[in-house]
C-alpha positions in Angstrom: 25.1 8.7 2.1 22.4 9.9 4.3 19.1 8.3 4.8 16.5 8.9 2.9 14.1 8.9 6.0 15.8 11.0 8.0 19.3 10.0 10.6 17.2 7.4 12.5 17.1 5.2 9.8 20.3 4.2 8.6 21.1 3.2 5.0 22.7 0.2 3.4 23.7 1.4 -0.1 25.2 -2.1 -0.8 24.3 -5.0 1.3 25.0 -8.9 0.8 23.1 -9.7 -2.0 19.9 -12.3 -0.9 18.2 -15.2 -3.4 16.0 -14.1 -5.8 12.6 -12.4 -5.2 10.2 -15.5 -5.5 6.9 -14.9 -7.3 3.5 -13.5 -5.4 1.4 -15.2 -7.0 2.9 -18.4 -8.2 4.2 -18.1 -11.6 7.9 -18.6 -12.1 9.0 -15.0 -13.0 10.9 -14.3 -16.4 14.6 -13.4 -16.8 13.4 -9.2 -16.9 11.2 -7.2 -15.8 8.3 -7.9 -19.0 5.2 -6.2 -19.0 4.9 -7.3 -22.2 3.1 -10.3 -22.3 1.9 -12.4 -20.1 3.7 -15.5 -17.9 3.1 -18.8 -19.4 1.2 -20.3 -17.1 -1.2 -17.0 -17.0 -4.4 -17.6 -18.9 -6.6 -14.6 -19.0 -10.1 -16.7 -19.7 -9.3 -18.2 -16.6 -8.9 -14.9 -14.2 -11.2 -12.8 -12.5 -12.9 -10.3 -14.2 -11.1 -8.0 -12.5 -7.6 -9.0 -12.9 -8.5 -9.8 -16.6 -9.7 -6.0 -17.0 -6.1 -5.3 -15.8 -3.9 -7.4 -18.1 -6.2 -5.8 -21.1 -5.5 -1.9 -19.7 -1.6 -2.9 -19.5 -0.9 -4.0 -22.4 -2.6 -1.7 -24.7 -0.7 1.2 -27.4 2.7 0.7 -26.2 4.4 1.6 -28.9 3.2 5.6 -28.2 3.3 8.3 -25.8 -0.2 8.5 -25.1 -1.8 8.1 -21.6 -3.5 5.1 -20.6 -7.4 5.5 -20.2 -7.2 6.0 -16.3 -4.7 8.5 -16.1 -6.3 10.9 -14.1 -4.7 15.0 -14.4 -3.2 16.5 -11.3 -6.2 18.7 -11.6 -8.6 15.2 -11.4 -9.4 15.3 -14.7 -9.0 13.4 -17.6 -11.0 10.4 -20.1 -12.6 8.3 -18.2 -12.2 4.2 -17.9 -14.5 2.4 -20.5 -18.1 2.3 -20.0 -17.7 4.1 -16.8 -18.5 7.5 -18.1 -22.4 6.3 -18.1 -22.1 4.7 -14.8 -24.2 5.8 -12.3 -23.4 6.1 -8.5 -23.7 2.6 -6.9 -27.0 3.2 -4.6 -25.2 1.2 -1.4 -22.7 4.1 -1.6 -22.7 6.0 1.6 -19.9 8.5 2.7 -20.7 8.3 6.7 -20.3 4.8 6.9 -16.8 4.8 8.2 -16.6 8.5 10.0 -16.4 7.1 12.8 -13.3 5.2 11.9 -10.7 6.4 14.8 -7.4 7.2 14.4 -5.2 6.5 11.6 -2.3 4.1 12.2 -1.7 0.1 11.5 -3.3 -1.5 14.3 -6.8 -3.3 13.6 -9.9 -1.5 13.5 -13.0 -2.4 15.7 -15.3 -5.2 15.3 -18.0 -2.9 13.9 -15.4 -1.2 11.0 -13.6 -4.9 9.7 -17.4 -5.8 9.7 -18.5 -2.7 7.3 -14.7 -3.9 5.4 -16.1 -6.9 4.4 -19.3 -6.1 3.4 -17.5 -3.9 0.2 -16.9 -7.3 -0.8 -19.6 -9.3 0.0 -20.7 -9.9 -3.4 -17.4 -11.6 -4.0 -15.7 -11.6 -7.6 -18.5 -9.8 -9.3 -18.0 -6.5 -11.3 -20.6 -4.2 -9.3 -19.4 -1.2 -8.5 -18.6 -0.2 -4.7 -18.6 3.4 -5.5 -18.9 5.9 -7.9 -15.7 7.0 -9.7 -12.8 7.3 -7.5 -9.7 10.4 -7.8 -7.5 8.1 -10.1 -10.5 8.2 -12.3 -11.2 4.3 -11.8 -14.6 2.1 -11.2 -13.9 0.3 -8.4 -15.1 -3.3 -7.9 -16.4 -5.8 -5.2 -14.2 -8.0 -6.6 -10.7 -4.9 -6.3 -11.9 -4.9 -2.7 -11.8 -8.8 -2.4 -8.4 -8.5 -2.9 -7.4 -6.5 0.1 -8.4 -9.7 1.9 -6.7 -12.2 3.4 -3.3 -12.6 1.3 -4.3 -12.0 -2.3 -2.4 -10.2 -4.8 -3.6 -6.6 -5.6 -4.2 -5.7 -8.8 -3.4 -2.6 -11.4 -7.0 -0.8 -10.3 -6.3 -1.2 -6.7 -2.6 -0.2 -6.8 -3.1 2.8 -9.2 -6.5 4.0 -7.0 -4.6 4.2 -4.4 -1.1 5.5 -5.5 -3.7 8.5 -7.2 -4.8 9.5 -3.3 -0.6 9.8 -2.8 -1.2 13.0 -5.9 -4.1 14.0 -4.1 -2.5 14.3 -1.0 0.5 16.2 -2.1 -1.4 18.4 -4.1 -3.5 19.3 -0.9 -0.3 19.8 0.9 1.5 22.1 -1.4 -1.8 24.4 -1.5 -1.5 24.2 2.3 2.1 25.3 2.0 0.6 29.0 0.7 -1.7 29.3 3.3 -2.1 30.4 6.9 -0.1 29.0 9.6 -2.3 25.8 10.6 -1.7 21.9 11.5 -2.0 21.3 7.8 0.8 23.7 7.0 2.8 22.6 9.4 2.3 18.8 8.2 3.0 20.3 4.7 6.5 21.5 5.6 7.1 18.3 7.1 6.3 15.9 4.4 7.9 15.5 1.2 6.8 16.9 -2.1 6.3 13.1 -3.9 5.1 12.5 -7.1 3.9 8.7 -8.2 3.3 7.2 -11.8 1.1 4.9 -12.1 1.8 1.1 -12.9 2.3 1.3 -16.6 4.7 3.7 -16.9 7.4 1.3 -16.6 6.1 -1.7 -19.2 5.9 1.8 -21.4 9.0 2.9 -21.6 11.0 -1.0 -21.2 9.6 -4.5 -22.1 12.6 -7.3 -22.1 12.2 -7.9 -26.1 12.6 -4.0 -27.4 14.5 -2.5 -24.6 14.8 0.6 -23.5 11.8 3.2 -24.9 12.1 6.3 -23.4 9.9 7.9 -26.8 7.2 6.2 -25.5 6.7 8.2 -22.7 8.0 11.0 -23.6 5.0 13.4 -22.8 4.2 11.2 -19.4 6.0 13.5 -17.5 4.7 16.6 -18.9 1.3 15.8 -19.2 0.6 14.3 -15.3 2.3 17.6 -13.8 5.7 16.1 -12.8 7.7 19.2 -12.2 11.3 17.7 -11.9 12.8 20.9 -10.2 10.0 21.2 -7.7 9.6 17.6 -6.2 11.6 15.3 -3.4 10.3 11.9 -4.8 9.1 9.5 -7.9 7.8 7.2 -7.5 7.8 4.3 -10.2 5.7 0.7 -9.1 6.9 -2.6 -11.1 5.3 -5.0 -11.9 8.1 -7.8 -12.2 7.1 -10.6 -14.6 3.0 -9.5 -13.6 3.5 -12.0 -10.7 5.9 -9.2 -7.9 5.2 -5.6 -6.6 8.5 -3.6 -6.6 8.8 0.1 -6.4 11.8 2.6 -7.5 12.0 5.5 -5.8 14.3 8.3 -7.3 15.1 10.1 -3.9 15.9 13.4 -5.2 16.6 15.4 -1.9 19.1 12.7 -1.6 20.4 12.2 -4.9 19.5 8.9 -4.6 17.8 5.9 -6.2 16.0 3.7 -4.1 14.7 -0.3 -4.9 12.4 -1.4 -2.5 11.3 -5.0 -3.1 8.9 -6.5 0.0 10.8 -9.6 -0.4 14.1 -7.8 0.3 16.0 -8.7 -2.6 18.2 -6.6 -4.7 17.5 -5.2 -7.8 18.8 -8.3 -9.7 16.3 -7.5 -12.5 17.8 -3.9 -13.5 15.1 -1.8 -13.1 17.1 1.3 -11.2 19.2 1.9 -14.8 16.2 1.7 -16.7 14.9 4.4 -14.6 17.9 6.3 -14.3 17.9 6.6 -18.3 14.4 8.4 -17.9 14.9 10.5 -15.4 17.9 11.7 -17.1 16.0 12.2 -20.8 12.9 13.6 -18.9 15.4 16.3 -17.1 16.5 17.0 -20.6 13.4 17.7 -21.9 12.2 19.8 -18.6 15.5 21.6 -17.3 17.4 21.5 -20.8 20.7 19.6 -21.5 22.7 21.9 -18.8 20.3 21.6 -16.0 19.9 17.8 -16.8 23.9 18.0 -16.2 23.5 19.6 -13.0 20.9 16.6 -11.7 23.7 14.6 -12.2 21.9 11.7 -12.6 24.4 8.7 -13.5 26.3 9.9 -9.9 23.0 9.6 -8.1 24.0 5.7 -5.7 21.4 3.1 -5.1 19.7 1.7 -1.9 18.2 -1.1 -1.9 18.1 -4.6 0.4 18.1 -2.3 3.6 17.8 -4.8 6.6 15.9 -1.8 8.3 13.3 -1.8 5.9 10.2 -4.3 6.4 10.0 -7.5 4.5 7.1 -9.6 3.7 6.8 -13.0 4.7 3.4 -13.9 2.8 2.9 -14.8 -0.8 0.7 -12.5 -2.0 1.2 -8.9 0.0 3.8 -7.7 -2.0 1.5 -4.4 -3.4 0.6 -3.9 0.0 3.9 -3.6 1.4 5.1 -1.5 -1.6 2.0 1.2 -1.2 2.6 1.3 2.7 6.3 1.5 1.8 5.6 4.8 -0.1 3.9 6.1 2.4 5.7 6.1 5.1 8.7 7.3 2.2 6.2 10.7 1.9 5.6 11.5 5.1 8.9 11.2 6.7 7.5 8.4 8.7 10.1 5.4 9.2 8.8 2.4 7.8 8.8 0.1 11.3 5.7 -2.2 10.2 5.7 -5.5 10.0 3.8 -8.7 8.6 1.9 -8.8 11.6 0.6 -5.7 10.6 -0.7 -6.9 7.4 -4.0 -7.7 8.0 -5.2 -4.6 9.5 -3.6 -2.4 7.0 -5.3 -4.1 4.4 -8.7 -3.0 6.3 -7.7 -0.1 6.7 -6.8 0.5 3.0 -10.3 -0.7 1.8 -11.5 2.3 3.8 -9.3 5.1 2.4 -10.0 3.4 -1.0 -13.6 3.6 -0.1 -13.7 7.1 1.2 -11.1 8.3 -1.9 -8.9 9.7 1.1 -6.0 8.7 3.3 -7.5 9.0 6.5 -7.3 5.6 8.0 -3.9 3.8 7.2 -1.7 7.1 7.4 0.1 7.4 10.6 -0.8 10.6 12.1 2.8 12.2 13.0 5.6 11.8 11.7 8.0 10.2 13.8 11.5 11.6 12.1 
């Protein structure tokens, strides 16, 4: 099987099987992947405001096809988060404050940027808005921008803010495929058409007491603009247990799936069949039973556990790892970083969540 990021990256479709992916933050994980409830030792009155704003948005209407609040339409629009729809602009919001950023990349930013980083935060876990309503149609927090500090775990608002500016870039880069010949068409037929869920498509459509529900999210796919003809990637984040980042990638260029867990496990938890099952019910309900036949989906192999591919060595980065992961996935860019370059992603991340674009941690070429 070839790689998926190109022949510099070879790919391990089965490799020794490693321990267990241990927990992120703490919690012994269940037996499944269970967005259904939360772990035992996981007490909401005692969590952040923040992370207690995300358990609430997970768990709610399962048992339909409807989208969650902050959805956000490939076109950017779509209902707003509650209460946020009479939120006014934060007045400390300014738009210049990191254009003079420098190049994207992982390495650390200057003295002057980390210090602007941390003042996003500075009112530490409190709900004040940073800024005003970003692209995934969520109201960021100083407390979801104390989180891309130090080691802690990111939450549903950070993950799904910034998997939204993965849309938005795509979107930009198919427009730019139309267009005159330019550096932004010629990154456009360079990167990969990719197309990323959010994080509760997954506890939608499986929970580990009713199974497989692939009625629940039925219209997802529809309704968000997923053309299954016309992309390269999915992209579907898991949250294992609510304690461990995970994403599945189905690599359709290479009739693939791919299960990319920071730790470097395998997928012991059975997430790629649960995803393969979609995929194949969401072809039949876009391409018909005879085009879902031609996918092929069920011969499609699985990579996962490649010894190429970075592993995190902290206890709390997984999300991190697992949006850079992505990433480097979409723009053909082989994913060489490391722990060690941890911190300064996580700055730079605050900045493209900030400025609602991917102009800081992106790598500028791509490298395959």
């Amino acid at each position: 099987m070839s790689s998926p990021f190109g022949d510099g990256v070879p790919a391990a479709d089965y490799p020794a099987e490693r321990p267990a992916s241990p927990s992120c933050r703490g919690a012994a994980p269940k037996a499944g992947p269970d967005n259904d409830g939360l772990p035992a030792a996981h007490n909401r009155a005692e969590l952040p405001a923040s992370l207690a704003r995300s358990d609430a948005a997970s768990e709610g209407g399962l048992g339909d096809d409807g989208l969650d609040d902050d959805w956000v339409l490939p076109d950017g629009s779509g209902p707003l988060p509650p209460a946020a729809a009479a939120a006014d602009a934060p007045p400390a919001f300014d738009s210049s404050l990191f254009k003079d950023v420098g190049e994207a990349g992982t390495h650390p930013l200057s003295t002057e940027m980390r210090l602007a980083v941390a003042r996003l935060s500075s009112g530490g876990a409190g709900d004040r808005p940073v800024l005003p309503l970003n692209h995934g149609r969520i109201l960021l927090s100083e407390a979801d921008f104390l989180l891309l500090e130090g080691e802690n775990w990111l939450n549903d608002e950070v993950m799904n803010s910034y998997l939204a500016l993965f849309n938005k870039r795509d979107k930009a880069l198919r427009l730019a495929r139309g267009s005159a010949a330019s550096a932004a068409t010629a990154a456009a037929s360079i990167s990969r058409r990719t197309f990323c869920f959010n994080t509760y498509l997954f506890g939608r459509m499986y929970s580990r007491l009713r199974g497989y529900n692939g009625d629940g999210v039925r219209n997802w796919g529809i309704k968000l603009g997923l053309n299954v003809s016309d992309v390269d990637r999915i992209v579907v984040p898991i949250n294992l247990s609510r304690v461990h980042w995970v994403v599945v990638v189905v690599d359709v260029e290479h009739q693939s799936f791919m299960y990319f867990d920071p730790y470097g496990t395998l997928d012991d938890q059975g997430c790629v069949p649960i995803v393969r099952q979609w995929l194949y019910d969401e072809a039949v309900r876009q391409l018909g039973l005879d085009g879902a036949r031609a996918l092929d989906v069920s011969a499609s192999g699985i990579v996962e556990g490649n010894v190429d591919w970075p592993e995190q060595m902290d206890a709390g980065s997984c999300g991190v790892f697992s949006l850079l992961f992505v990433n480097c996935l979409a723009a053909r860019v082989a994913p060489r970083f490391s722990q060690s370059d941890i911190p300064a992603v996580r700055s730079r991340m605050a900045v493209d969540l900030y400025l609602d674009e991917l102009s800081c941690s992106s790598l500028a070429e791509p490298t395959l």
